[in-house]
C-alpha positions as CSV (number, residue, x, y, z in Angstrom):
1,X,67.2,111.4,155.9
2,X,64.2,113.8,155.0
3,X,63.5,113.0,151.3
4,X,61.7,115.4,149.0
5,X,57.7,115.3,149.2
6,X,57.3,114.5,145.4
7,X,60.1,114.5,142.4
8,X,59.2,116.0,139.7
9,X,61.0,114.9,136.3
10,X,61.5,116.1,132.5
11,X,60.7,113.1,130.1
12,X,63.5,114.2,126.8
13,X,66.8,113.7,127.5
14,X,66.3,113.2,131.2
15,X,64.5,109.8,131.1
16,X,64.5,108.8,127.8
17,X,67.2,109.5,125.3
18,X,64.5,110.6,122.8
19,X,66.3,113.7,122.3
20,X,68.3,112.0,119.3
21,X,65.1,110.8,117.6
22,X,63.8,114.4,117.6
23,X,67.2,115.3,116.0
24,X,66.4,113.0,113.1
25,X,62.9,114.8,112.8
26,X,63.6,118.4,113.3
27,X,67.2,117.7,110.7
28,X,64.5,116.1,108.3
29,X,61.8,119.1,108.7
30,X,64.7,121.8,108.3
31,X,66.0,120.1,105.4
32,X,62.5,120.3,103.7
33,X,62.6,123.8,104.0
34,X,65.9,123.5,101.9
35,X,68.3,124.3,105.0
36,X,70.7,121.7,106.7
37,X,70.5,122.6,110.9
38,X,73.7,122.9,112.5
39,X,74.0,122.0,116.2
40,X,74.2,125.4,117.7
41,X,70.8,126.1,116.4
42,X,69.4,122.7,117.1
43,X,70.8,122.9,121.2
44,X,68.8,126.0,121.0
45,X,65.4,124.7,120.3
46,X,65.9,121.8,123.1
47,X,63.2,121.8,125.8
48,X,60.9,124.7,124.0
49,X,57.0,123.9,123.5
50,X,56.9,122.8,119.6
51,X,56.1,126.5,118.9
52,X,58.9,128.1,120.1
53,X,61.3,125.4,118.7
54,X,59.3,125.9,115.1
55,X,59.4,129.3,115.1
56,X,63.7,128.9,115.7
57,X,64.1,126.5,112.7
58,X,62.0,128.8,110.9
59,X,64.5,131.3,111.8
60,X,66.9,129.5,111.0
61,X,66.1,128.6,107.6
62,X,64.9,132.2,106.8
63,X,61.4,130.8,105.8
64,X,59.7,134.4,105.7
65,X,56.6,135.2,108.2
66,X,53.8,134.9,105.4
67,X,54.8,131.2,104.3
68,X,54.8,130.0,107.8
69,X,52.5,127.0,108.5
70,X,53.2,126.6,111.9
71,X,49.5,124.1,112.5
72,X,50.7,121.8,109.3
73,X,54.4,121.8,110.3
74,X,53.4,120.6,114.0
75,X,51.7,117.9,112.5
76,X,54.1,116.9,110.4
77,X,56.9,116.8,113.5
78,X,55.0,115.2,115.6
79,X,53.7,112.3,113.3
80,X,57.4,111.5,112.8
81,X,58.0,111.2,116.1
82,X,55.5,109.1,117.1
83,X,56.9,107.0,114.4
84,X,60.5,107.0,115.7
85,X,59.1,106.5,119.5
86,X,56.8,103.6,118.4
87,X,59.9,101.9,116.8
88,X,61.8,102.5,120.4
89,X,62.8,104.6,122.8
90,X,66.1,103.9,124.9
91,X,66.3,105.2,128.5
92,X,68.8,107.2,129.9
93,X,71.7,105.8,131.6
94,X,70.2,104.8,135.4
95,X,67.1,106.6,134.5
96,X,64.6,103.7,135.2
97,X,66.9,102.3,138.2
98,X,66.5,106.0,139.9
99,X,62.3,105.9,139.2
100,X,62.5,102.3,141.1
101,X,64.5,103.7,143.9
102,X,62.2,106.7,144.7
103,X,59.0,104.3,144.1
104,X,60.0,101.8,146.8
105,X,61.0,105.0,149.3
106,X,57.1,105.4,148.7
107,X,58.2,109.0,147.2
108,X,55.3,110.1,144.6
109,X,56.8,111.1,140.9
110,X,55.2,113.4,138.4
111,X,56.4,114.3,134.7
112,X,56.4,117.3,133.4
113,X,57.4,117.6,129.9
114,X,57.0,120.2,127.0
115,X,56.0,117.9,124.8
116,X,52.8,117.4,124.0
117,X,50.0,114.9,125.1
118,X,49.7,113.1,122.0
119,X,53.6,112.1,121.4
120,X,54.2,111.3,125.6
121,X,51.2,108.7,125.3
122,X,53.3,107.3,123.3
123,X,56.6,107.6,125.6
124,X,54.9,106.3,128.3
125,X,54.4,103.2,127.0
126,X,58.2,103.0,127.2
127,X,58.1,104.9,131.0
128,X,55.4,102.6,132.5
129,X,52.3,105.7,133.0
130,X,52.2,103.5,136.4
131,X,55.2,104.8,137.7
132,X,54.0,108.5,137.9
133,X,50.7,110.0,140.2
134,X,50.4,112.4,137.1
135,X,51.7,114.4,133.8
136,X,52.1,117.2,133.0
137,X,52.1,117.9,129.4
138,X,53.0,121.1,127.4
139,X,49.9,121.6,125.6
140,X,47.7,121.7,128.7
141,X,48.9,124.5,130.3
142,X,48.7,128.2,130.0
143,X,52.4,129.0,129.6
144,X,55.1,126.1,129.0
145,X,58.7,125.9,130.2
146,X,60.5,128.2,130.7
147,X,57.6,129.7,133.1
148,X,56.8,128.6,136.1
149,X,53.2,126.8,135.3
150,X,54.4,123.1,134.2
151,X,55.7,122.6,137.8
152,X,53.4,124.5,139.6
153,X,51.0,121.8,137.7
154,X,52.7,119.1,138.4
155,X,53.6,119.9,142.5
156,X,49.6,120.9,142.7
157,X,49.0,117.4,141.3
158,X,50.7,115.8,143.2
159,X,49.3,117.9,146.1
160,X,52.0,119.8,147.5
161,X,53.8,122.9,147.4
162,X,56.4,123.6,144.3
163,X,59.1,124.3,147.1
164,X,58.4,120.5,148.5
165,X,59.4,119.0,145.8
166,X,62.6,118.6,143.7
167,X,62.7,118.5,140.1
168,X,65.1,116.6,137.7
169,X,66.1,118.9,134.6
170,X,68.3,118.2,131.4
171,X,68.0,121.6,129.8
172,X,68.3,125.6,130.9
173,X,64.5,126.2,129.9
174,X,63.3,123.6,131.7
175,X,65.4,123.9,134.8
176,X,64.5,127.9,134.7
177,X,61.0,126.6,134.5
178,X,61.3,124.8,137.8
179,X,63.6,127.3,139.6
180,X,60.8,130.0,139.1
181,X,58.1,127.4,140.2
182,X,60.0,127.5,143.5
183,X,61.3,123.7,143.6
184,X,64.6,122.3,144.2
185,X,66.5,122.1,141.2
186,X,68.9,118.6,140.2
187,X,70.2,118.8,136.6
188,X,71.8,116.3,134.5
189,X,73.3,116.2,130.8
190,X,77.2,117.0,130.2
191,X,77.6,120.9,131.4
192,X,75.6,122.8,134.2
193,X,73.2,124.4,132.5
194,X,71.6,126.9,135.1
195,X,72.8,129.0,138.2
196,X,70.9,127.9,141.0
197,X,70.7,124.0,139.9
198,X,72.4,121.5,141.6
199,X,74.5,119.5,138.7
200,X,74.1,115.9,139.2
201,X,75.9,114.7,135.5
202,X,73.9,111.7,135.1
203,X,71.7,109.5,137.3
204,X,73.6,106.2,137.1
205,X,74.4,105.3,140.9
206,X,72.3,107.7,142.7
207,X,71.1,107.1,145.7
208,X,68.1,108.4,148.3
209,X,70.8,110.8,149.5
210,X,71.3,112.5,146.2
211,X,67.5,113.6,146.5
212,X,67.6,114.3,150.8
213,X,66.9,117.7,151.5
């Protein structure tokens, strides 16, 4: 069996299932700008840099271009949740098991989240920052998912080529992120969510094979 020379995987919704604690803190910022976020337009903002997915809700609530406080509203998202991770964050199902397995086949894991540095300190506490040889967060790059750079980061970090290495994705801008990087592709989550992308479903019972190239 030849296994992968790194993997390389997304933190929200494909580690942790944080993704519902940022639904109570993007619902709670949307409905302070006097709008109530449906789920269409809340799927839509999964995976983007905070940016992107502010600009969307601002969208969304039709908060005009002039009263946009995009550096006070960042803060205000990201102090919440910090608060909801510090309280707990589950994992996702078979999540931690799949980490264990790939550890003790002496394969080397990276994450490489949008989120920013200061809210995954505080994820990794849950993740164990042991169990990766880096991060790769989405304030310290040049250009976040969907371009190439976060895995390009993360593969260089881990010191080999993007195309060496498979990534584990939960949403389309993050697994178009890794696609254009050059890296095998596994997704998980209830639908495909990329052409491409291999669609695992979810990561309970996976075994070295799943990840054999």
């Amino acid at each position: 069996m030849s296994l992968p020379s790194a993997v390389l995987f997304d933190m929200d919704g494909t580690l942790l299932d944080s993704e519902k604690l940022w639904d109570i803190a993007v619902a709670e910022f949307t409905r302070s700008l006097g709008a109530e976020i449906t789920a269409q337009a809340r799927e839509e903002t999964l995976g983007n840099a905070v940016d992107d997915s502010l600009r969307k809700i601002f969208d969304f609530a039709g908060v005009p271009e002039a009263e946009r406080d995009y550096e006070e509203a960042e803060k205000w998202l990201s102090g919440r949740v910090i608060e909801l991770f510090d309280a707990g964050i589950p994992w996702q199902p078979g999540a931690r098991e799949t980490l264990d397995l790939l550890a003790e086949a002496g394969v080397p894991l990276v994450l490489v989240t949008n989120t920013v540095r200061e809210i995954t300190e505080h994820a990794l506490g849950t993740l164990g920052r042991e169990r990766f040889v880096a991060t790769v967060c989405g304030d310290e790059i040049p250009n976040p998912k969907p371009a190439a750079d976060p895995y390009l980061r993360g593969a260089e970090l881990a010191g080999f080529p993007a195309s060496e290495c498979i990534a584990v994705e939960d949403s389309p801008t993050g697994a178009r992120s890794a696609l254009a990087a050059g890296c095998t592709v596994l997704t998980v989550g209830e639908h495909p969510v990329a052409d491409g992308a291999q669609h695992l479903g979810g990561l309970t019972g996976v075994g070295l094979e799943t990840f054999s190239r």
